[in-house]
GUTI-23296 format. One record per residue (C-alpha): residue in three letters; chain; residue number from 0; y, x, z. Coordinates in Angstrom, 2 decimals, decimal comma. Layout:
// GUTI-23296
('Ala' 'A' NUM (Y X Z));
...
END
This chain:
// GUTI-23296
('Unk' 'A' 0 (109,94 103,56 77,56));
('Unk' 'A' 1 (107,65 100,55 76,70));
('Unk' 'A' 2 (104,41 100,87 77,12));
('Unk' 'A' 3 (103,57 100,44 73,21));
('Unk' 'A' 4 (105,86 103,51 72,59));
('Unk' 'A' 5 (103,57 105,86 74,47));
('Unk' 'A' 6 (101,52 106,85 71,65));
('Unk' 'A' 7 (105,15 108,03 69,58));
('Unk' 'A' 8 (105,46 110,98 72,55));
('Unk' 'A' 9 (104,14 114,45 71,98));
('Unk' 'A' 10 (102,71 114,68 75,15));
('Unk' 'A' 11 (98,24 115,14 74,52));
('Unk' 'A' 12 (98,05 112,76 77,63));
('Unk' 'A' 13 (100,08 110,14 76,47));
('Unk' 'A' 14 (99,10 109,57 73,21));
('Unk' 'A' 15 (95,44 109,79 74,30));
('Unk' 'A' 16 (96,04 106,82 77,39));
('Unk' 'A' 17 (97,60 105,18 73,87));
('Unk' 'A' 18 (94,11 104,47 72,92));
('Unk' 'A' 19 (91,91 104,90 75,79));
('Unk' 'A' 20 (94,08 104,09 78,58));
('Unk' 'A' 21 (93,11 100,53 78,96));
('Unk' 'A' 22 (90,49 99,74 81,87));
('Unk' 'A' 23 (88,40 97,82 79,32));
('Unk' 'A' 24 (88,03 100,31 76,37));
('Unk' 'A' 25 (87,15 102,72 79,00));
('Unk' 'A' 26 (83,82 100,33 80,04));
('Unk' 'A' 27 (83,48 99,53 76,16));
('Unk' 'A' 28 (82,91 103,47 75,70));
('Unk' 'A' 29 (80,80 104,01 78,65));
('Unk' 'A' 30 (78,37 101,48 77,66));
('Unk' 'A' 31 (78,54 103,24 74,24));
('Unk' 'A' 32 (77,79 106,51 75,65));
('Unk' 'A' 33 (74,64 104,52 77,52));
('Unk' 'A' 34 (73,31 103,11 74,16));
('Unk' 'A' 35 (74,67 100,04 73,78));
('Unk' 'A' 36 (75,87 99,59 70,46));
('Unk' 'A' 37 (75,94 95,49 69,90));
('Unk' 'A' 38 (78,64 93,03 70,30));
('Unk' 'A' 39 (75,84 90,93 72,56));
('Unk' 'A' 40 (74,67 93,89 74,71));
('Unk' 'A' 41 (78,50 94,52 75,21));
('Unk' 'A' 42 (79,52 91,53 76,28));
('Unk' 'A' 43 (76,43 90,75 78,49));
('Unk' 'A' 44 (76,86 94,30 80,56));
('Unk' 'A' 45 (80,68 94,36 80,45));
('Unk' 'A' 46 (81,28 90,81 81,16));
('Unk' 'A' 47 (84,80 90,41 79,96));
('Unk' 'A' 48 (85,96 87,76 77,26));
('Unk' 'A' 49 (84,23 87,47 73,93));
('Unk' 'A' 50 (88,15 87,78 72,20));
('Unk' 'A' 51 (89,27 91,27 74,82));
('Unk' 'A' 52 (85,90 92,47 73,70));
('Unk' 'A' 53 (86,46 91,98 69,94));
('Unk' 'A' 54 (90,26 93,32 70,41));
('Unk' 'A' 55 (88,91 96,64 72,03));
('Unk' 'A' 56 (86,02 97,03 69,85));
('Unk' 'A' 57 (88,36 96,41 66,40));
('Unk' 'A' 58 (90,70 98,86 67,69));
('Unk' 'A' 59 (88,42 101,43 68,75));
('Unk' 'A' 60 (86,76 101,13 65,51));
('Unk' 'A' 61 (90,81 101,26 63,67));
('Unk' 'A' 62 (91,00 104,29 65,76));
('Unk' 'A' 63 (87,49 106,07 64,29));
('Unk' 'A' 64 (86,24 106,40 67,61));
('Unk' 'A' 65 (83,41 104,13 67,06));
('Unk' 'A' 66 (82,15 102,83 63,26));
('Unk' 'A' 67 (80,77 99,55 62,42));
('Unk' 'A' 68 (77,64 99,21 60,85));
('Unk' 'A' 69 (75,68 96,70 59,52));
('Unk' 'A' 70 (72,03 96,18 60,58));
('Unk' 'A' 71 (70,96 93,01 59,28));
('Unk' 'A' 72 (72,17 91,11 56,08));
('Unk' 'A' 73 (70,63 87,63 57,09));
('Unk' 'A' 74 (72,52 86,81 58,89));
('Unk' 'A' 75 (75,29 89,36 58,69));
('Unk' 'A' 76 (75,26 91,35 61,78));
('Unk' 'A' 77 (77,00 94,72 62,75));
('Unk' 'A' 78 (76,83 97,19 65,45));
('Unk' 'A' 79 (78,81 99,95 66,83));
('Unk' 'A' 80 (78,11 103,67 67,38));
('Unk' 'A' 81 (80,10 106,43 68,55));
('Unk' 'A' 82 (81,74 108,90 66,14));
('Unk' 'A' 83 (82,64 112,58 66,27));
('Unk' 'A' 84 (86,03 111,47 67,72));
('Unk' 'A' 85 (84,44 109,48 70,09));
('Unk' 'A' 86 (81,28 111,73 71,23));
('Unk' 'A' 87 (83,93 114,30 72,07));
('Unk' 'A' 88 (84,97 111,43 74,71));
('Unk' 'A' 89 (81,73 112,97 76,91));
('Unk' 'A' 90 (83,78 115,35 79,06));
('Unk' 'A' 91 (86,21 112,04 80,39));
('Unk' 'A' 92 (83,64 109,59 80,74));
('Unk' 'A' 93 (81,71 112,10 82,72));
('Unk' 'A' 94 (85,03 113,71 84,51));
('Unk' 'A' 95 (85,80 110,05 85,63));
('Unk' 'A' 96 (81,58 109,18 86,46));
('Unk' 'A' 97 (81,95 112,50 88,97));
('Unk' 'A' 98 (85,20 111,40 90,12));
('Unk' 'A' 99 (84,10 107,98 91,02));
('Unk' 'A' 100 (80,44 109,06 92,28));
('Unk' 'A' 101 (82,21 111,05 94,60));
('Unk' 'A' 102 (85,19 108,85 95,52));
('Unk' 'A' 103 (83,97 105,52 94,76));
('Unk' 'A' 104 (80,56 104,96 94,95));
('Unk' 'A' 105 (78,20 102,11 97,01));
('Unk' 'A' 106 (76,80 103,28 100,14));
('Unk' 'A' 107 (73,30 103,31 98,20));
('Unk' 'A' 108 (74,54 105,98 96,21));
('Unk' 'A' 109 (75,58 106,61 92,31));
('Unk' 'A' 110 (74,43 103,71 90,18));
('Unk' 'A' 111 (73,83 106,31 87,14));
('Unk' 'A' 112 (72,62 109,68 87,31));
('Unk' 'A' 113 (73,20 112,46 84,56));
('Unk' 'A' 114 (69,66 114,40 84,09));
('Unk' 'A' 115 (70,06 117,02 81,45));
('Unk' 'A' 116 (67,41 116,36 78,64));
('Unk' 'A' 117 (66,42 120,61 77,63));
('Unk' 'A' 118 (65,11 120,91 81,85));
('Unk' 'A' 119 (65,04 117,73 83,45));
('Unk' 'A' 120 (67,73 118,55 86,17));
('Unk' 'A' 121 (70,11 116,34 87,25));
('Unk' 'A' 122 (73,24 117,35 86,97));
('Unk' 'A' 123 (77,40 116,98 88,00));
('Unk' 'A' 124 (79,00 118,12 84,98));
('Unk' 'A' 125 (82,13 120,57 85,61));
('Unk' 'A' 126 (84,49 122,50 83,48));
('Unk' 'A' 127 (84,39 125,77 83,00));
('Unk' 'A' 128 (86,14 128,29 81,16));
('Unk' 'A' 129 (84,29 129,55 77,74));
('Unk' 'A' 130 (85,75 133,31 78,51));
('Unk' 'A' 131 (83,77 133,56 81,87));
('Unk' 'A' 132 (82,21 130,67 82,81));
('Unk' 'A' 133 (84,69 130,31 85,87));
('Unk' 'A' 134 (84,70 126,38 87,44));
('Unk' 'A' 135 (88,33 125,01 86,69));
('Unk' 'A' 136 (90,68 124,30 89,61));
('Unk' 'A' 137 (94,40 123,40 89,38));
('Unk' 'A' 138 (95,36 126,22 91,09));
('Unk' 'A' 139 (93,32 128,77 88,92));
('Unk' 'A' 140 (95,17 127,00 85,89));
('Unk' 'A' 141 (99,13 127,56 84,55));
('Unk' 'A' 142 (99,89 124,94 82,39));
('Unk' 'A' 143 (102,15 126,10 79,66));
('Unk' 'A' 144 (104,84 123,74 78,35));
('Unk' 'A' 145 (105,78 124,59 74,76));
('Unk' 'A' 146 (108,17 121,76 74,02));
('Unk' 'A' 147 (109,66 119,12 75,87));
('Unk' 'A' 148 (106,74 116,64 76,99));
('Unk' 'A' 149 (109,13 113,03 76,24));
('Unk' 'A' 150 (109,88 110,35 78,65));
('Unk' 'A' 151 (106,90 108,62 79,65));
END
């Protein structure tokens, strides 16, 4: 299977790497989720091409995970903010900040810390279960496959 085809399988995880599973769009959306919503401030923090960075955002926009809006009309000027779809991104960014602060970080430490606005603590975010509030391992979980998952 070609990579272009993932998105056709109904595997969750495949078609979701079909539009966020590009190194890129994955720093596009984490500068989103920091506030940065112009095609400037994106390119100046994420460093990459002006064209990769128009690709990304155009698609991520086709995909209504971010919208475009205009902010000035003189000259025309647009920025880009997060949607529904795309706020509900939170849980990977963060699974993959945790991830990396843990595995991957300078010797100085985390370069961005997660301080939850109601008390002021900083936090690691982890999964839980909404029945009783259990932390989520692998080995506490049994994945259930309903249907044949494709060749990916």
């Amino acid at each position: 299977m070609k990579w272009s085809e993932i998105g056709g399988t109904p595997c969750s995880v495949a078609r979701a790497l079909s539009v966020v599973g590009d190194r890129w769009v994955m720093l596009v959306l984490r500068e989103a989720f920091l506030g940065v919503r112009r095609f400037e401030d994106f390119h100046a923090r994420i460093n990459m091409s002006r064209r990769v960075l128009a690709e990304r955002l155009a698609a991520l926009v086709d995909e209504g995970i971010l919208e475009r809006r205009a902010y000035s009309d003189r000259p025309e000027r647009f920025e880009y903010r997060l949607t529904a779809k795309g706020r509900d991104l939170y849980p990977v960014i963060t699974a993959l900040l945790t991830w990396g602060d843990r595995w991957m970080a300078d010797p100085e430490g985390p370069a961005v810390e997660l301080v939850h606005n109601p008390c002021g603590t900083a936090i690691h975010p982890v999964q839980a279960c909404p029945q009783c509030g259990g932390e989520l391992h692998p080995r506490d979980m049994t994945p259930v496959v309903k249907r044949d998952l494709g060749a990916a």
